[in-house]
C-alpha positions as a printed NumPy array, in Angstrom:
array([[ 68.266,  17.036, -31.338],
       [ 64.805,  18.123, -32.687],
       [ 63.198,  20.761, -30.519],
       [ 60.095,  19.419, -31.534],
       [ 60.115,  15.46 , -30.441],
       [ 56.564,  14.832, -32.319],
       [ 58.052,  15.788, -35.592],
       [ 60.756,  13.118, -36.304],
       [ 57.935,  10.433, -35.872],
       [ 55.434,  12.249, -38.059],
       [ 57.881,  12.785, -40.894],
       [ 58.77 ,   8.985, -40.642],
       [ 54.986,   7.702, -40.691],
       [ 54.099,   9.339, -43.384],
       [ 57.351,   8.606, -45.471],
       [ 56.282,   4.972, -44.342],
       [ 52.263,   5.326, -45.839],
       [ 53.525,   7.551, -48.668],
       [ 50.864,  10.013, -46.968],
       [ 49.41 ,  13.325, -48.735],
       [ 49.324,  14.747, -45.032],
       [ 50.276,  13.635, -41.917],
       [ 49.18 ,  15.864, -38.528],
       [ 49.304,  15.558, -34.67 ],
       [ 47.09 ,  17.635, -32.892],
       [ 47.713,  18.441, -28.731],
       [ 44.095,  19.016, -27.51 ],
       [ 44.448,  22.613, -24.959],
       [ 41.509,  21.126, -22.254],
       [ 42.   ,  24.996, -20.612],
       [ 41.138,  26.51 , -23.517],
       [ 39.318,  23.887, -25.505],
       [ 41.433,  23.685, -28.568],
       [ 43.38 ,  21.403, -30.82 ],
       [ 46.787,  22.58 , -31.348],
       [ 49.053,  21.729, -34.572],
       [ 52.213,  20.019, -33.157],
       [ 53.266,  18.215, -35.973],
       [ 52.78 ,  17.622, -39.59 ],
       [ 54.334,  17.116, -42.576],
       [ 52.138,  17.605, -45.906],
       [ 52.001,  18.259, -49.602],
       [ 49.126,  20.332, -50.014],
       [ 49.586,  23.948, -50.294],
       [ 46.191,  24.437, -49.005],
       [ 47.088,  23.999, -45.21 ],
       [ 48.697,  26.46 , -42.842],
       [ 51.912,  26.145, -41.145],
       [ 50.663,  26.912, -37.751],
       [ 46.81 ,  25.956, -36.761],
       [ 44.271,  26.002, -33.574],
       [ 41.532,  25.105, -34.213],
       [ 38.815,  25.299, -31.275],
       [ 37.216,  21.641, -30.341],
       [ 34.04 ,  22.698, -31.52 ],
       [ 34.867,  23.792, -34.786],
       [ 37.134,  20.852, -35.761],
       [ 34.791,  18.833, -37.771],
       [ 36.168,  15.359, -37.845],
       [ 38.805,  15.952, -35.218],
       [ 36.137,  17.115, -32.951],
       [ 34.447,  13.763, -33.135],
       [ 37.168,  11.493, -32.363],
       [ 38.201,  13.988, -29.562],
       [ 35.136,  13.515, -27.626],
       [ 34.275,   9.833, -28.516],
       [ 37.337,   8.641, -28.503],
       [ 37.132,   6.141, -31.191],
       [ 39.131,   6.065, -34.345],
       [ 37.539,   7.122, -37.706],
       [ 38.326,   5.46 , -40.689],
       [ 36.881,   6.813, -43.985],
       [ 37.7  ,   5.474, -47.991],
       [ 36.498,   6.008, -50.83 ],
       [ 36.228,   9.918, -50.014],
       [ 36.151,  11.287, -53.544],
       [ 32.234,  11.754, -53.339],
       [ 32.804,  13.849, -49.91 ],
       [ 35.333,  16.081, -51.647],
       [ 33.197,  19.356, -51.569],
       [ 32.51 ,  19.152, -47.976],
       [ 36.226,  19.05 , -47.063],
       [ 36.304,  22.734, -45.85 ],
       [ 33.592,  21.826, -43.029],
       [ 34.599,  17.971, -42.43 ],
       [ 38.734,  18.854, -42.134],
       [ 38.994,  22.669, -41.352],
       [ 42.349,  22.79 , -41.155],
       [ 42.464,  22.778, -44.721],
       [ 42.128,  26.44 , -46.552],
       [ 39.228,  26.172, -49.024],
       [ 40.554,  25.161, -52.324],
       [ 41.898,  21.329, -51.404],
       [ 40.234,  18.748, -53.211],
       [ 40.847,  14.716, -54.271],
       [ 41.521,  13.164, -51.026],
       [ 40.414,   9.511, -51.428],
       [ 40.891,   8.064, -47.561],
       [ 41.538,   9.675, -44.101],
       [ 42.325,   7.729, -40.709],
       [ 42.295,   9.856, -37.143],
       [ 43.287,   7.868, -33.967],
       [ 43.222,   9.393, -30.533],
       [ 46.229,   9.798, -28.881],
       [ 46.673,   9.139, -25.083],
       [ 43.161,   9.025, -24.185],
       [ 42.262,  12.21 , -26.159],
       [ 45.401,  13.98 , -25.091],
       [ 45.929,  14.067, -28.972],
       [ 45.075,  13.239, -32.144],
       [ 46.798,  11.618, -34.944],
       [ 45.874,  12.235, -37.99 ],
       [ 46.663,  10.914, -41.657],
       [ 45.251,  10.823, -45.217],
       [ 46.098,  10.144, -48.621],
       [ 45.423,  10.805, -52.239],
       [ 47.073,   7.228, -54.065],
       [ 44.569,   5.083, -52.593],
       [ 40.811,   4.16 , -51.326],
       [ 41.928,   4.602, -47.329],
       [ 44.894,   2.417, -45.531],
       [ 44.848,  -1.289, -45.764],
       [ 45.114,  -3.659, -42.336],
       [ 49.146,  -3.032, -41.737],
       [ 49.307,   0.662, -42.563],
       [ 46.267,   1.219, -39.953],
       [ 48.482,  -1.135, -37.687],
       [ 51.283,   1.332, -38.105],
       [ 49.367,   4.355, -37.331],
       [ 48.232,   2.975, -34.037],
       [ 51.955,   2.038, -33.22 ],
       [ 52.974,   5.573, -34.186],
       [ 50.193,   6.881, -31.965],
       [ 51.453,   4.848, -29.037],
       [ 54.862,   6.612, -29.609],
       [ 53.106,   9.792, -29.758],
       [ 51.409,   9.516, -26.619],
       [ 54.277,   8.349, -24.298],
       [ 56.374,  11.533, -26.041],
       [ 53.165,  13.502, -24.97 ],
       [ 52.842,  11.781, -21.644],
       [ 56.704,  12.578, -21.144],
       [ 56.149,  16.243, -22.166],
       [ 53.013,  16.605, -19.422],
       [ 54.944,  14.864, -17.275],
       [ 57.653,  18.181, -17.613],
       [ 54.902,  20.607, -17.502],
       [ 53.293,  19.118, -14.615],
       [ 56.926,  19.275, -12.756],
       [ 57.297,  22.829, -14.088],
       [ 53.976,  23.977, -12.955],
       [ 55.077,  22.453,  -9.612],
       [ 58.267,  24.186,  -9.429],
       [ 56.406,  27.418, -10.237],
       [ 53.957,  26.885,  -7.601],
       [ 57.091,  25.961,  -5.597],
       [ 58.597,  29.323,  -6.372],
       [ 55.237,  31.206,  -5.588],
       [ 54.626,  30.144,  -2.338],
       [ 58.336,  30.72 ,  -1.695],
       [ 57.979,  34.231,  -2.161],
       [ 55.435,  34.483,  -0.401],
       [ 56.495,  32.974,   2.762],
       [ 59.605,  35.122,   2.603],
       [ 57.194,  38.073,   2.321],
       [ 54.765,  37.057,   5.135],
       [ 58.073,  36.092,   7.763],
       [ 59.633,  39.362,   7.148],
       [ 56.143,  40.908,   8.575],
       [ 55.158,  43.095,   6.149],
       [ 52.421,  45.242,   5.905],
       [ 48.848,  43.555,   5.456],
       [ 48.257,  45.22 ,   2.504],
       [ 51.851,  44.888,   0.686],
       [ 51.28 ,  40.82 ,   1.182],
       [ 47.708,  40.488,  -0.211],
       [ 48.612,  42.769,  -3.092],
       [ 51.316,  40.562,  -3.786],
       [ 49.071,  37.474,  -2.955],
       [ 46.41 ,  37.707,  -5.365],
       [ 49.417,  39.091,  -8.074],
       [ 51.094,  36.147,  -7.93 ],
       [ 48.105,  33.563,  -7.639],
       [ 46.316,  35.707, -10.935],
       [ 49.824,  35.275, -12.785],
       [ 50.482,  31.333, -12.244],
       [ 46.259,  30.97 , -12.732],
       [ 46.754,  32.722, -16.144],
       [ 44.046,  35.286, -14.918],
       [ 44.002,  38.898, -15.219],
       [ 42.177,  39.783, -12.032],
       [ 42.667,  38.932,  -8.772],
       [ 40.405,  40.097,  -5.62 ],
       [ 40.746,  39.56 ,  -2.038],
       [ 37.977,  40.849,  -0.192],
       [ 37.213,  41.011,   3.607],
       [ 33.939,  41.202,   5.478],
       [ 34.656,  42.341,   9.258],
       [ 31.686,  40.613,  12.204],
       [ 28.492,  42.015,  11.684],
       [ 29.071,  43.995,   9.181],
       [ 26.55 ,  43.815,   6.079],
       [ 29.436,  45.731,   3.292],
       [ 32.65 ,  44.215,   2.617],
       [ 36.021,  45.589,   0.784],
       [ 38.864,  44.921,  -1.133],
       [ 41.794,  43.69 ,   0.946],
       [ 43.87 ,  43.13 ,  -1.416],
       [ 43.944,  43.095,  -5.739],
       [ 46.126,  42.984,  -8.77 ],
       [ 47.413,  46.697, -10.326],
       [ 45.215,  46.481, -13.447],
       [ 41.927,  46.829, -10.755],
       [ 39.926,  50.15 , -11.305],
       [ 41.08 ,  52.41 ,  -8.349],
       [ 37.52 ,  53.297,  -7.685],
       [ 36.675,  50.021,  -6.867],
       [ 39.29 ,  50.121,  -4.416],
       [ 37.918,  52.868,  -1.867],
       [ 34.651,  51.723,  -1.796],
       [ 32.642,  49.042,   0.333],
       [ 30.222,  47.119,  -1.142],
       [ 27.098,  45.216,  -0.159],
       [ 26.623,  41.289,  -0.132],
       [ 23.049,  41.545,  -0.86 ],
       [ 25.143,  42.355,  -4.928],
       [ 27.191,  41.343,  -7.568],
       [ 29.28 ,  37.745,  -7.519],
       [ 31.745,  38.106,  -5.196],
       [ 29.002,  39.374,  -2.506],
       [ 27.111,  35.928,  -3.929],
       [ 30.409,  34.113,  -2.539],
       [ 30.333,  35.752,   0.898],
       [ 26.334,  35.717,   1.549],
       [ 25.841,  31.993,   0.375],
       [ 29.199,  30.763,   2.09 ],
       [ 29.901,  28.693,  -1.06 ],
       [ 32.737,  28.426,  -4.359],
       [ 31.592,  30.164,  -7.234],
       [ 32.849,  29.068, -10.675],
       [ 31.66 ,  30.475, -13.974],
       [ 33.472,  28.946, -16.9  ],
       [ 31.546,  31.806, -19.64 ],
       [ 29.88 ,  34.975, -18.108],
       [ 27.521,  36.522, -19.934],
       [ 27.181,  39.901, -20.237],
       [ 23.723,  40.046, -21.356],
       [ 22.621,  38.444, -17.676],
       [ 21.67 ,  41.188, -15.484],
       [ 23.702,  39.877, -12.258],
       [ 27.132,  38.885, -13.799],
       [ 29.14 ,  41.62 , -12.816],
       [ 31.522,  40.892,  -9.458],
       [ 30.872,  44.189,  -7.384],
       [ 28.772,  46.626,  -8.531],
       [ 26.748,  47.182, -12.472],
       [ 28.83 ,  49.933, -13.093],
       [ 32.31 ,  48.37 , -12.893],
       [ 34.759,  48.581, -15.616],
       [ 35.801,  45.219, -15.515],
       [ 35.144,  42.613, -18.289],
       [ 32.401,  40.235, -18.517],
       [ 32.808,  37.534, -20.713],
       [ 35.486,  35.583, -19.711],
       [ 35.682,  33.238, -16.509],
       [ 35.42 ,  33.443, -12.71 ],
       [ 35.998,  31.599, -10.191],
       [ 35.671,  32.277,  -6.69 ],
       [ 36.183,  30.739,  -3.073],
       [ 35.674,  31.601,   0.769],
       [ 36.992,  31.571,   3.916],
       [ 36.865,  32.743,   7.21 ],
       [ 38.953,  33.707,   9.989],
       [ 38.374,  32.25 ,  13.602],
       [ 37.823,  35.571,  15.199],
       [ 35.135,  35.879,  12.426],
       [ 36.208,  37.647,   9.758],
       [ 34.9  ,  35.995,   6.093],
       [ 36.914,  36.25 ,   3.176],
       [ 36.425,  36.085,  -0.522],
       [ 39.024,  34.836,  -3.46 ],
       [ 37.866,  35.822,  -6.505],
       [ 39.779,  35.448,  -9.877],
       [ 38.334,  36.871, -13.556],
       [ 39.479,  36.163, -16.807],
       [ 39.001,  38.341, -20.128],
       [ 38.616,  34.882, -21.77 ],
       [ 37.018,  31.472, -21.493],
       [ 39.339,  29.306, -19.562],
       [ 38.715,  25.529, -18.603],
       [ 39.395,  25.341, -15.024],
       [ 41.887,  22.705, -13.63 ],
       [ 41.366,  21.057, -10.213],
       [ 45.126,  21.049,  -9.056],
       [ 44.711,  24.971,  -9.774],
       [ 41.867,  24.743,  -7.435],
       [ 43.522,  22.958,  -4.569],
       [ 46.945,  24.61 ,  -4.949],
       [ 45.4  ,  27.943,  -4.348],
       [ 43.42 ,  26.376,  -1.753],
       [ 45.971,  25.345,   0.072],
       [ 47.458,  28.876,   0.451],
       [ 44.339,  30.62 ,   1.035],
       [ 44.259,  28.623,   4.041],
       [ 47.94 ,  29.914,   4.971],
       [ 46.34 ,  33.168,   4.232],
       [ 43.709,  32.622,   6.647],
       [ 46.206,  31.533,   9.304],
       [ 48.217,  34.62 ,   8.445],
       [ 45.657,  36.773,   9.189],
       [ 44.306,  35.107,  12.49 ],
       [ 47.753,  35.422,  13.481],
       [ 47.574,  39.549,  12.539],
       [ 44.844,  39.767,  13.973],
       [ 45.013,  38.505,  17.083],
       [ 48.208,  40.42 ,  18.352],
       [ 46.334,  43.403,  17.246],
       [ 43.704,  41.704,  19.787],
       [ 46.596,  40.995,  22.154],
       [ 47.951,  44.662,  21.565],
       [ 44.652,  45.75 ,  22.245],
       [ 43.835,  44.027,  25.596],
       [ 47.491,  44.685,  27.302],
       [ 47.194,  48.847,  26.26 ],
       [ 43.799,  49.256,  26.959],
       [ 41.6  ,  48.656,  29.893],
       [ 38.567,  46.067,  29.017],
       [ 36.007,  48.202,  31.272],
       [ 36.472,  51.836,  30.333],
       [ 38.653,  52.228,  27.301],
       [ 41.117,  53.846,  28.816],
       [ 45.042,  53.358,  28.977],
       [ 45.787,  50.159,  31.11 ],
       [ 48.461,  50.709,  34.268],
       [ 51.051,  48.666,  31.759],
       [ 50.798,  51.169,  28.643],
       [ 50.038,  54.045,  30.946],
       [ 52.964,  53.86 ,  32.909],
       [ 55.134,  53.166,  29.308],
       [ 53.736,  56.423,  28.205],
       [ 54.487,  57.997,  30.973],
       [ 58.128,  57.064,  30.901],
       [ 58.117,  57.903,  27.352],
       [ 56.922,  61.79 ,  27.573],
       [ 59.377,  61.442,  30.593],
       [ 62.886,  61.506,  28.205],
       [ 61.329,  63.332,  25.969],
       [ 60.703,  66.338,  27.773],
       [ 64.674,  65.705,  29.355],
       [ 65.656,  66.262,  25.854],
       [ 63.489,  69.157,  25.262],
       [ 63.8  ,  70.462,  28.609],
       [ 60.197,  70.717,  28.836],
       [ 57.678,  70.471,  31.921],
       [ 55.612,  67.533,  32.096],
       [ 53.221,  66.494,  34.962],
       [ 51.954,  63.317,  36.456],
       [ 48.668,  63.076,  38.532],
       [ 46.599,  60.589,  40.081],
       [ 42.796,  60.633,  40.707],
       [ 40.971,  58.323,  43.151],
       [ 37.302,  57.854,  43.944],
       [ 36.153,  57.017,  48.185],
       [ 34.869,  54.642,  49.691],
       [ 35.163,  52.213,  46.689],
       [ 35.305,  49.456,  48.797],
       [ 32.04 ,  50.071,  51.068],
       [ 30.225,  50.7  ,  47.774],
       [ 31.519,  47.337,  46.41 ],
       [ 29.785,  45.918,  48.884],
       [ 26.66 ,  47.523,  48.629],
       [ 26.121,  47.332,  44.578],
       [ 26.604,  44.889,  42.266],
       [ 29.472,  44.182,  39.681],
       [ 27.559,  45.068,  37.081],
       [ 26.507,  48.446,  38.877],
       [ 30.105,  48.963,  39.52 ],
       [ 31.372,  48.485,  35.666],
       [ 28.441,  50.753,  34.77 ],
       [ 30.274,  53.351,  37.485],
       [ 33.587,  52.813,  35.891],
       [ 32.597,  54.003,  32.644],
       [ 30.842,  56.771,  33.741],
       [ 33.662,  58.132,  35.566],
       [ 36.446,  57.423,  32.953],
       [ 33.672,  59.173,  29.961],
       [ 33.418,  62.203,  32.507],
       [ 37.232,  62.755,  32.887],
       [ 38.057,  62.859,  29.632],
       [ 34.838,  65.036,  28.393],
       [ 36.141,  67.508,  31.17 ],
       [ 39.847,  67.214,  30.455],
       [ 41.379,  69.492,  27.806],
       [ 42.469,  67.843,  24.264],
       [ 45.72 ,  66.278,  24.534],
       [ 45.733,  65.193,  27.937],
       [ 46.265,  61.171,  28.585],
       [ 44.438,  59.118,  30.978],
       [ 45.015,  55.827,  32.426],
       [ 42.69 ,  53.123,  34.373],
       [ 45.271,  52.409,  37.013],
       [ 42.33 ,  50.707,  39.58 ],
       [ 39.245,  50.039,  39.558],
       [ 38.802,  53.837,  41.114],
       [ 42.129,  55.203,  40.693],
       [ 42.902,  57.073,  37.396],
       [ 46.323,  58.186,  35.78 ],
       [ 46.542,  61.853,  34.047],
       [ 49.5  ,  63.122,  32.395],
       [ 49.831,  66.879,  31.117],
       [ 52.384,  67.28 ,  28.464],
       [ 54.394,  70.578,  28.491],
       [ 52.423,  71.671,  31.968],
       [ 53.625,  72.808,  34.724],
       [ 52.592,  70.955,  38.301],
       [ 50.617,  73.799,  39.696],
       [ 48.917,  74.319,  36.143],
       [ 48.281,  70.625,  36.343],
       [ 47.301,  70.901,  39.805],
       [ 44.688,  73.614,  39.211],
       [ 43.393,  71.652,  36.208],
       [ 43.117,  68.562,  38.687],
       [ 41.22 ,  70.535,  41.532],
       [ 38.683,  72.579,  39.408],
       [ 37.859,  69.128,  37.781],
       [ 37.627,  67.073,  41.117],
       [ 35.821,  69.868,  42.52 ],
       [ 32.996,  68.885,  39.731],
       [ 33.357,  64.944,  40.518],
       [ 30.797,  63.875,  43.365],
       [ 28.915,  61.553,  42.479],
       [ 26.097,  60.414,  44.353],
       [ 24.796,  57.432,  43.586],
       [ 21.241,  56.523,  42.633],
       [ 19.483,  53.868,  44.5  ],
       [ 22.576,  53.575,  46.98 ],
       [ 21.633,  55.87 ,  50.046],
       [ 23.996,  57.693,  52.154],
       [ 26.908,  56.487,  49.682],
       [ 28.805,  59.642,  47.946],
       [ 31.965,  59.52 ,  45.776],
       [ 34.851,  61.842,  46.688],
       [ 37.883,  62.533,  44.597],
       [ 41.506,  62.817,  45.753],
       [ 44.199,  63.954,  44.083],
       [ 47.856,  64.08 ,  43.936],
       [ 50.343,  65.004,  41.253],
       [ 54.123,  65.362,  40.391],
       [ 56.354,  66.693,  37.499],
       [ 59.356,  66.921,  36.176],
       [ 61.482,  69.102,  36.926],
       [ 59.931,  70.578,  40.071],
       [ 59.67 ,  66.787,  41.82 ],
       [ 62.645,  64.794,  40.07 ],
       [ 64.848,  64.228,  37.689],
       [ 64.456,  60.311,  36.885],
       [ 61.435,  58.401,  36.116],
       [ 62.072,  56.685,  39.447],
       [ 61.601,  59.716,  41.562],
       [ 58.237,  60.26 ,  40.179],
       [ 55.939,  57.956,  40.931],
       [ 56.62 ,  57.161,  44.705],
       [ 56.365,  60.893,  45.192],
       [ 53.028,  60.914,  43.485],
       [ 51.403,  57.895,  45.076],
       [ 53.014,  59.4  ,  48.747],
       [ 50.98 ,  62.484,  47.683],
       [ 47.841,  60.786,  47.175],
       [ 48.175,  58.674,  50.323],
       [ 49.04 ,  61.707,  52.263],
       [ 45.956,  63.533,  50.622],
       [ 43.471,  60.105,  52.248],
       [ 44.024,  61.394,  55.858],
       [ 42.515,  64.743,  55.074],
       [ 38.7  ,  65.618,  55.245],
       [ 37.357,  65.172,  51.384],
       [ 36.769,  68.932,  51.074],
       [ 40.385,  70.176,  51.64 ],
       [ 41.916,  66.994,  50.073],
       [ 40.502,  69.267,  46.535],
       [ 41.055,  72.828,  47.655]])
């Protein structure tokens, strides 16, 4: 069977009309061009293979965009103007007495036939060429219909890979680098930019892009108050430019003194994350492409799973956050304190190095609850967590086990070097309050290591919290000296 299933018909219609040349154009809507598919011919003047853009078509171009059929006889008088009227012909072809062009499926095609042994086609042989462009168009129907089902499949295949991608949980970066790689690819672009504002922040950068982008462009932040993509962002709205123009001052994506091209076309969307975060899609061509809608929503639809992705990221990084830190000061919560503690625990077994735990809590707490309010007593929270760590030495961890009791851990110390550490600073620790009279902060402190105190994890912390109870029933001065 024919590879080509417009030339059997095309050979046998103009066999039929005893035709000087018979040709069926595909019209390219993306790129705007009628495309030889067919043709059989005598003339010696016409090349085997032709595109011819819609613009420059002469006749063709006509019954593209009308959509009526042209019928012209009696053509002899024309014959010098042939070049400019049927372009497809090299200059040199002369003597064609009648021409008929019928658009095929809507404008999906053009037939196209003329002859030199007569003035034009009579009643039947224009009835023919209608019939034959009927044929034509269900063939070319059939064939978009394949496209269409291949473009699918590929689409298919792309979000595929994708989703295998994003459910294996790899890094951020690996997935929107392959994102916008595989979205540029099935697009037919040749850049691809994902781009990521963070809340309240006026610059934005690239998240993600395809391996062709200028590496300077990657390490940089850029403004939104600039360049098209920062357009998309700041105005909250798609952006699609079918022709930049590189003479207009403000077509450039990031910044004036990219190296990227700026002719072709761009298109760009947004989106934005429900903890806040605004995203930007931006494609670029090197040339003018005709956008297509189902592009448009297909990549729609999986910049939305992006966004979802992300939320998703970035919320257990949120969820991380709140269960290993304390909301207050900063610090190490009791959870992720008492993990690292267990932690530095078998590793010094292995290492058989010291380690020490200590404990650090703040009197009355609870009289001074009542006397200030929670806002006052936040306020005091920070201040004593920023203090302990300003006066601890680099290295050391701390952990908000209370609202007044505080978690240190020495790593490769001793318990009486840890000790001495803990006394000089609680020594330095009253506080007295301003604006609460007769109220005064005192520190006590307990500690416990390994392998003075214990061998197991287990051993550890009941001895350190007896400690620190034990230390309550002495008088403030000797429960730090």
């Amino acid at each position: 069977m024919d590879s080509n299933p417009y030339q059997p018909l095309v050979n046998l219609l103009s066999n039929i009309l005893e035709a000087y040349t018979t040709a069926f154009f595909v019209f390219d809507q993306r790129n705007r061009r009628l495309n030889l598919a067919a043709m059989q011919s005598l003339s010696k003047f016409i090349p085997g293979q032709i595109s011819l853009p819609l613009e420059g078509s002469g006749i063709l171009s006509q019954v593209q965009k009308v959509g009526q059929t042209i019928h012209l006889d009696k053509l002899h008088e024309a014959t010098p103007s042939i070049p400019l009227t049927l372009p497809f012909y090299r200059e040199g072809e002369s003597h064609i007495k009648g021409l008929y062009a019928v658009p095929v499926a809507g404008g999906a095609g053009i037939l196209y036939v003329d002859t030199k042994y007569g003035w034009g086609f009579n009643d039947k042989q224009q009835k023919w060429i209608k019939e034959f462009a009927d044929l034509l168009g269900g063939l070319l129907k059939n064939r978009e219909a394949e496209e269409r089902r291949q473009s699918y499949a590929r689409v298919f295949e792309v979000l595929n890979r994708l989703d295998e991608v994003a459910f294996k949980g790899c890094a951020l970066d690996h997935y929107c680098a392959l994102f916008t790689a595989e979205w540029s690819e099935l697009l037919g672009m040749d850049y691809g930019f994902l781009v990521v504002k963070e809340p309240d922040k006026k610059n934005y950068r690239i998240l993600g892009c395809t391996v062709n982008t200028p590496r300077g462009l990657v390490t940089q932040s850029f403004s939104t108050k600039q360049g098209l993509v920062g357009w998309v962002l700041q105005n909250q709205k798609n952006l699609l430019i079918i022709r930049l123009n590189p003479a207009t001052s403000d077509h450039y994506l990031f910044s004036p003194g990219e190296n990227l091209p700026h002719q072709g076309t761009v298109w760009g969307t947004r989106g934005q994350t429900s903890l806040g975060y605004e995203l930007a899609l931006v494609f670029l061509s090197r040339q003018v492409i005709e956008w297509n809608a189902d592009s448009e929503r297909t990549v729609g639809h999986a910049f939305h799973f992006l966004q979802l992705l992300l939320d998703q990221i970035y919320y257990k990084e949120e969820n991380e956050a709140l269960h290993t830190y304390d909301a207050c000061t900063g610090l190490f919560s009791a959870t992720a304190f008492e993990s690292r503690v267990e932690g530095l625990f078998h590793a010094s077994m292995q290492s058989n190095a010291p380690f020490t735990l200590g404990l650090i809590q703040f009197e009355p707490w609870q009289v001074l609850a009542t006397k200030v309010l929670p806002k006052r007593i936040r306020q005091l929270q920070r201040d004593l967590a920023s203090s302990l760590c300003d006066a601890l030495p680099p290295g050391v961890l701390v952990g908000q086990l209370a609202q007044n009791r505080f978690g240190v851990l020495f790593a490769e110390t001793t318990v009486q070097e840890a000790e001495n550490q803990l006394i000089e600073l609680a020594g330095y620790g009253k506080i007295a309050l301003k604006g609460v009279k007769g109220i005064k902060l005192h520190p006590y402190i307990s500690s416990a290591g390994f392998p003075q105190d214990g061998a197991k994890i287990e051993e550890l912390w009941p001895l350190v919290n007896q400690r620190l109870f034990s230390a309550f029933g002495l008088k403030p001065e000797k429960a730090v000296s």
